[in-house]
N, C-alpha and C positions, 0 to 999 in steps of 0.2 A: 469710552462710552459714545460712539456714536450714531442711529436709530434711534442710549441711552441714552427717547428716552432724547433733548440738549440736557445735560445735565452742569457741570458744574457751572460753564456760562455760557458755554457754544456747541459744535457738535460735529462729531462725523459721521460714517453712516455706512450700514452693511445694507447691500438687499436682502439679506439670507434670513435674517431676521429680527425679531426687533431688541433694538439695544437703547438706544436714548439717544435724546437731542443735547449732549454735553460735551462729552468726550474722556472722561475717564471711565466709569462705570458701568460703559457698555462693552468695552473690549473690540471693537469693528473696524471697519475700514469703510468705503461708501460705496453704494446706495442704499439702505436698507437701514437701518434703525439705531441708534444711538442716544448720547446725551452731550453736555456743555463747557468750556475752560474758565479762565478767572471772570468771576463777576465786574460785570460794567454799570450796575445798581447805584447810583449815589444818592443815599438816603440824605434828606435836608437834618442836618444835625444842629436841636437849637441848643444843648450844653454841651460844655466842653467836659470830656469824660476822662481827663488825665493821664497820667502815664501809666497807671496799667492797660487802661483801654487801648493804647498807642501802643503796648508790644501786644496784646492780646492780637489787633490788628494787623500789626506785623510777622507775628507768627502763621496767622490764618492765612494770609496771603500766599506767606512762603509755601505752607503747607500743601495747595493749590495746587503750585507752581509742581510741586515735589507729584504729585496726586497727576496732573496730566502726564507727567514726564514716565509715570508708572513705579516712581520709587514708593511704596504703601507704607513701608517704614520709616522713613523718615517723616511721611504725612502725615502717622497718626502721633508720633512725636510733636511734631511741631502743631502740632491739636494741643496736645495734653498740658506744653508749654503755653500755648493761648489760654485754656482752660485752669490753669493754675494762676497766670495773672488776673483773670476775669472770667467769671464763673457763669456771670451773666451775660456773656457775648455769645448772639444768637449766631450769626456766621460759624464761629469757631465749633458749636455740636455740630453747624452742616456740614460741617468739614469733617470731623469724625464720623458721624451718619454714613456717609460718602466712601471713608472711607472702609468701613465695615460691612457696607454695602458690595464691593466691591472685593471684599475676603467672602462672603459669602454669610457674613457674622450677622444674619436680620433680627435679632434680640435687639442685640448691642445698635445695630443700625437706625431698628425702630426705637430706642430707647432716646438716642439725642437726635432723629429728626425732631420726635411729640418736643423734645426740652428748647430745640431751636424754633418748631415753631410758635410755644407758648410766650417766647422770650420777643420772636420778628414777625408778628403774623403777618405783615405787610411786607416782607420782603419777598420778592418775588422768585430769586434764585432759591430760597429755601420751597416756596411752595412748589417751583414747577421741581425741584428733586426727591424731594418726598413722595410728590404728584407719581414719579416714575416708579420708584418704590413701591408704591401700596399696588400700583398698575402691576407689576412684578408680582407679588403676594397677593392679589385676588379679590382686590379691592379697588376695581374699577371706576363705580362712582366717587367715591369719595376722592379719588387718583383726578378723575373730570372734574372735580369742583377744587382741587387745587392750583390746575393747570389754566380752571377761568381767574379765576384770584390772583395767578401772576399774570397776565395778559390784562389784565383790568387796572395794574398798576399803571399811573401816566409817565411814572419815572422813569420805566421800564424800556432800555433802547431795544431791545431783540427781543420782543413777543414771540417771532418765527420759532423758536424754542419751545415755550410752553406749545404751540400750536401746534409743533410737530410731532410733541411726544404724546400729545390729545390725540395724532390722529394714528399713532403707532397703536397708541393704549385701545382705540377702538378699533383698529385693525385684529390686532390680537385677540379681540371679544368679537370680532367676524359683524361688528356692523358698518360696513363699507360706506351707508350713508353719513355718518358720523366721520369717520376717516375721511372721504373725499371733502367733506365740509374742512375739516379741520387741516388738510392738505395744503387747500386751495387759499387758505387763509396765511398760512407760513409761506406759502409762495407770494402773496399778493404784499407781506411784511418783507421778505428780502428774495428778490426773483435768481438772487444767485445763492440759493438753499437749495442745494443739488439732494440731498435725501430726499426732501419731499417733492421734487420733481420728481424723480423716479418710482415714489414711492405712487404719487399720481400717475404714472404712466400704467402704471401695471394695475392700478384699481381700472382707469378707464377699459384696458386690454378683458381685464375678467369681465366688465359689464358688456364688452361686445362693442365699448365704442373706439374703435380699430384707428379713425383720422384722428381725433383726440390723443389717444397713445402715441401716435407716429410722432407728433406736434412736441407733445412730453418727453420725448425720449429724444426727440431732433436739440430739444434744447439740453437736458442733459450732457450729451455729448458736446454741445458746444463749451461745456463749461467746464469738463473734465477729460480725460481720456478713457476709451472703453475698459469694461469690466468682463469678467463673462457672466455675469450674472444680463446687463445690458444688451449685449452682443447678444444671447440667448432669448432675450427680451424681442429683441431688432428682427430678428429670424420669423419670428412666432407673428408678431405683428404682421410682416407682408405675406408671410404666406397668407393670412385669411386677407389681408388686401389683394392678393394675387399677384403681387411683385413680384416675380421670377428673378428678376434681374439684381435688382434690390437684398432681396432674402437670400441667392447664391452671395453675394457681396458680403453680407455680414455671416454666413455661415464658413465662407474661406478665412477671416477674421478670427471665428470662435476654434477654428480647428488649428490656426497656425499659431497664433498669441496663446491661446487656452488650451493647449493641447492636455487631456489628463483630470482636467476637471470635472464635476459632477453634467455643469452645462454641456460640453462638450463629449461626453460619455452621455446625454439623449439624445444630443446632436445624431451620430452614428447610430442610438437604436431607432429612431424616427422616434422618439414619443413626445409628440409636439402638446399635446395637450394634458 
C-alpha cells in the first residue's frame, strides 16, 4: 500500500493512483498513492495486561511483518492466533481489517476495523487505516474525520501518513483544495515524503502554477530516482515554462529509461495535456 492510503504505519507510493500512505494495502511503488509498515504508536500502558496480551502482541506484530512482506496467509494466521489469545486487542482486528482489505474481503475488512476501532479509538494507526478503507468504499467524510483523529493524537510520530492519505482521499473526490492542504501538511511533517511531494507537484501543474511544480518535482527527484510517471511530469512542466532545453532533457530520459510505457507512448503521440 503505498498512495495506501500510509497504511499499516508507513508508506510508498504510486503516481498512477491512489493507493495509501502504508505500504501493504495499496499494492504501488512511488509517487502516487498508497499506505503504512509496523506501527510506531506507543500507547502509555497503566496495566499490566499479562501474557496473553504479550502473545496477542507478538503475534500482531509478526503478522505485520508477514502483511508488508506480502505473505496474506500467514498474516491473517498470525491475526487469528492474536485473536484467540486476546479477543480484546484492538491492533490485532487492524491487522485482520488489513488484511482482508487487502484480499479484496471489505465485509470481513469492515467487520474488524468497526471491532478494532470500538476496542482503540485513540489509536491512530487504526484510524488513519480505516480512514483509507471507508475512503476506498465511498465514504469520504467519515475516511476525513478519521484521518483528523490520527493526526490529533500527540503520541503519534508520523502524522505525514494520515495527512497523506487525507489528501489522496480528497484527491480522489476531485477537491484539489482539500488535497493541496492536506499535501502540504505531510510534507511540512516529514519533507522526505516523496508521495506527497509529487503528489503536490502535479496538483500545483493542474492549477497552472508551473514554478511551484518545477520546485515539487526538483525535490522529488532529489530524493528518489526518476519514474515515468515524474519524467512525464518534468516534460509537461517546461514545456508550458518554455524550457526547450530542459523538456528535450527529460523527454530523452522518458524515451530511453521508459521505453514502452503508458508515459512514454504520449510522449511520441504529442498528447501533452
Amino acid at each position: 500500500m503505498m498512495s495506501v492510503v500510509w497504511l499499516l504505519s508507513g508508506c510508498a507510493a504510486n503516481p498512477r493512483g491512489p493507493t495509501a500512505a502504508g505500504g501493504v494495502a495499496a499494492k504501488a511503488s512511488t509517487p502516487t498513492r498508497t499506505a503504512a509498515p509496523v506501527s510506531d504508536y506507543k500507547p502509555v500502558e497503566t496495566i499490566v495486561t499479562g501474557a496473553a496480551r504479550t502473545r496477542a502482541k507478538s503475534h500482531t506484530e509478526l503478522g505485520i511483518a508477514y502483511l508488508e512482506a506480502g505473505n496474506v496467509a500467514v498474516a491473517l494466521e498470525e491475526g487469528r492466533l492474536a485473536l484467540r489469545d486476546d479477543g480484546s486487542y484492538g491492533p490485532a482486528h487492524n491487522l485482520m481489517g488489513l488484511a482482508h482489505m487487502y484480499l479484496d474481503e471489505k465485509a470481513k475488512a469492515r467487520e474488524h476495523f468497526e471491532r478494532a476501532l470500538s476496542l482503540a479509538s485513540n489509536d491512530p494507526d487504526i484510524n488513519n487505516n480505516y480512514g483509507w478503507f471507508l475512503c476506498l468504499n465511498g465514504e469520504p467524510e467519515r475516511a476525513m474525520r478519521l484521518f483528523a483523529e490520527a493526526v490529533a493524537n500527540q503520541l503519534y510520530a508520523t502524522p505525514t501518513r494520515p495527512y497523506t492519505n487525507a489528501g489522496l482521499c480528497a484527491l480522489q473526490n476531485n477537491d484539489l483544495q482539500a488535497a493541496e492542504v492536506n499535501f502540504l501538511k505531510a510534507v511540512n511533517a516529514d519533507p522526505g515524503n516523496s508521495q506527497a511531494v509529487f503528489n503536490l507537484a502535479s496538483l500545483f501543474y493542474r492549477k497552472g502554477s508551473y514554478l511551484e511544480a518545477r520546485k515539487s518535482l526538483s525535490d522529488f527527484h532529489a530524493q528518489r530516482d526518476p519514474v515515468s510517471e515524474s519524467l512525464w511530469l518534468a516534460v509537461r512542466i517546461e514545456r508550458k515554462l518554455g524550457d526547450k532545453v530542459s523538456e528535450a532533457g527529460f523527454a530523452s530520459q522518458l524515451r530511453r529509461r521508459f521505453a514502452g510505457t503508458q508515459e512514454h507512448q504520449l510522449l511520441m503521440q504529442g498528447k501533452y495535456d
